[in-house]
C-alpha positions in Angstrom: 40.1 -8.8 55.7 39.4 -9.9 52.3 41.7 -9.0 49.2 39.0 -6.6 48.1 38.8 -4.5 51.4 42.8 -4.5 51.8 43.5 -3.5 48.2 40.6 -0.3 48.5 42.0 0.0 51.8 45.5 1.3 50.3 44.4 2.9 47.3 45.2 6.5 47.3 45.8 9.2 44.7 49.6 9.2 42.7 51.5 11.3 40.4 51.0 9.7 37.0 54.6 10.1 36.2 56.0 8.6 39.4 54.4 5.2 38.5 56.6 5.3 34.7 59.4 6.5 36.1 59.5 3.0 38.5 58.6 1.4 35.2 61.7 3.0 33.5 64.0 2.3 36.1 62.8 -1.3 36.1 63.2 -1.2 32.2 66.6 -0.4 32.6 68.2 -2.4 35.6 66.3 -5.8 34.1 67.3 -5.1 30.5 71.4 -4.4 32.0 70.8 -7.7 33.6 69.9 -9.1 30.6 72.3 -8.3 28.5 75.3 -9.1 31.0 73.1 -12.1 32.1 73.7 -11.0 35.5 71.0 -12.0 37.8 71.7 -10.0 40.8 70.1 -7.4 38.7 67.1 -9.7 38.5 67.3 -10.0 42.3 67.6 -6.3 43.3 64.2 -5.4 41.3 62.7 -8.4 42.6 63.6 -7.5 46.1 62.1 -3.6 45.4 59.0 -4.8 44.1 58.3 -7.3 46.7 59.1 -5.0 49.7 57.2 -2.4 48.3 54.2 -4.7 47.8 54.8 -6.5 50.9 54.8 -3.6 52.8 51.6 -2.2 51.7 53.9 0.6 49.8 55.0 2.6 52.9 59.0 0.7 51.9 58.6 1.5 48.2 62.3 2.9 46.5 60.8 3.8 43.6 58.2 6.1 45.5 60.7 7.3 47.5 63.0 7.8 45.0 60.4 9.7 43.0 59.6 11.9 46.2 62.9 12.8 46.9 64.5 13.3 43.9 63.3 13.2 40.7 60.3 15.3 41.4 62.8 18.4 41.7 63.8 18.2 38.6 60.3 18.0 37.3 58.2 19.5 39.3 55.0 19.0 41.3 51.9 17.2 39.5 49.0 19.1 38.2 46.8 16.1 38.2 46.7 13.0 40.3 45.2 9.5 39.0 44.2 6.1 41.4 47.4 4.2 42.0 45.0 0.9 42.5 45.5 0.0 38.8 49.5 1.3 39.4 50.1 -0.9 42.0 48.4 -3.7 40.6 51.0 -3.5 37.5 53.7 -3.8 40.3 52.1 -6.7 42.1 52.6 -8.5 38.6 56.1 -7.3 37.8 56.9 -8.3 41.7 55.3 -11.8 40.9 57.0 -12.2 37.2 60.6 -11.2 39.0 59.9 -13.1 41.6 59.6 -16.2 39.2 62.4 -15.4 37.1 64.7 -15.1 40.3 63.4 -18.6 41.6 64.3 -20.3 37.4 67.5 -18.3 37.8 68.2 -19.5 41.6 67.3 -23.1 40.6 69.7 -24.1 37.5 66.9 -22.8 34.7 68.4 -19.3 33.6 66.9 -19.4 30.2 63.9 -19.3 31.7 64.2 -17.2 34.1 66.0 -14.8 31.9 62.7 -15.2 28.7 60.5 -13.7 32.1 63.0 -11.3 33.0 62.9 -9.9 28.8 58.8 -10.6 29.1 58.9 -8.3 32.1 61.6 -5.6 30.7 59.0 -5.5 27.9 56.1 -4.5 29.5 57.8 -2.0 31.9 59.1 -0.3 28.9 55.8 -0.2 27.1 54.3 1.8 30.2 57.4 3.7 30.7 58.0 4.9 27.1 53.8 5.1 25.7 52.0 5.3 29.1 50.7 2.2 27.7 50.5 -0.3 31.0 48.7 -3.6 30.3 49.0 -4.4 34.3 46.6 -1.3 34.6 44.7 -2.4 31.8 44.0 -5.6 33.4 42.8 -4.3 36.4 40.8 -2.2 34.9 39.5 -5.1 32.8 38.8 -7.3 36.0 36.5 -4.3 38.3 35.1 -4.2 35.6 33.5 -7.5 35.7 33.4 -7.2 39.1 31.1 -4.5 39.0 29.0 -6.8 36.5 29.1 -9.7 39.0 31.0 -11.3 36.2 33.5 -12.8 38.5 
C-alpha cells in the first residue's frame, strides 16, 4: 500500500479542539522539560506521539485523553474538520521529538534541547492561535499534488 492510500485510508473526521488541546499538552510537558532540562520529559511526548502515529492512531493518549475527559468539561463539538492535516502536524512533532530524544540520548543536549524549544514553539502557536504550520504544510503539499506538481 502506498503512503498515499494508507494516509486516506485513516483519515476520518475530528473535533477541532481535541487536536490543540494535544498541542497544549505537548506545549507544556516539552517547555517543563526545558526549563528543568529534564529529558524524560522529552522522552514521554516522544513516546505519545510515536505510538499514536505508529499505531495508526487507535493508541493515541491525547485522543484518549480528549474523549474521556476533557470533553466533559467542554462539551460535544458542533463541527468536525479532516484530521489528515492534524495528524500530519503530529507525524512532524513525533519526528522533531524523536530527533531531539536521539541528540539528547547521544551526548548532544543542546541540540536536542534547540529542537525540543523549535517544537514547544510550534505546538504552542496551534494551541494558543489555531495557527498550525504542520497543517499548513500539508495543505500546501495536496495541493501540488492535485497540480501534479510533485
Amino acid at each position: 500500500m502506498s503512503f498515499t492510500a494508507w494516509w486516506t485510508s485513516v483519515s476520518t473526521k475530528v473535533d477541532p479542539r481535541a487536536p490543540r488541546f494535544g498541542q497544549a499538552v505537548t506545549t507544556v510537558l516539552l517547555l517543563v522539560g526545558l526549563v528543568l532540562w529534564e529529558a524524560w520529559f522529552v522522552y514521554l511526548v516522544a513516546g505519545v506521539l510515536v505510538l499514536s502515529v505508529a499505531s495508526g492512531w487507535r493508541l493515541d493518549l491525547y485522543a484518549l485523553l480528549w474523549r474521556h475527559v476533557a470533553i466533559r468539561f467542554v462539551g460535544r463539538p458542533t463541527e468536525l474538520e479532516s484530521a489528515a492535516p492534524h495528524r500530519f502536524a503530529k507525524l512532524l512533532g513525533a519526528t522533531g521529538t524523536t530527533f531531539a530524544s536521539m541528540f539528547i540520548l547521544f551526548g548532544m543536549p543542546i541540540v536536542g534541547f534547540a529542537i525540543v524549544f523549535f517544537v514547544a514553539a510550534l505546538a504552542g502557536l496551534a494551541a494558543t492561535t489555531g495557527i498550525c504550520i504542520g497543517c499548513r504544510m500539508y495543505r500546501q503539499v495536496s495541493y501540488l499534488r492535485r497540480h501534479e506538481v510533485v
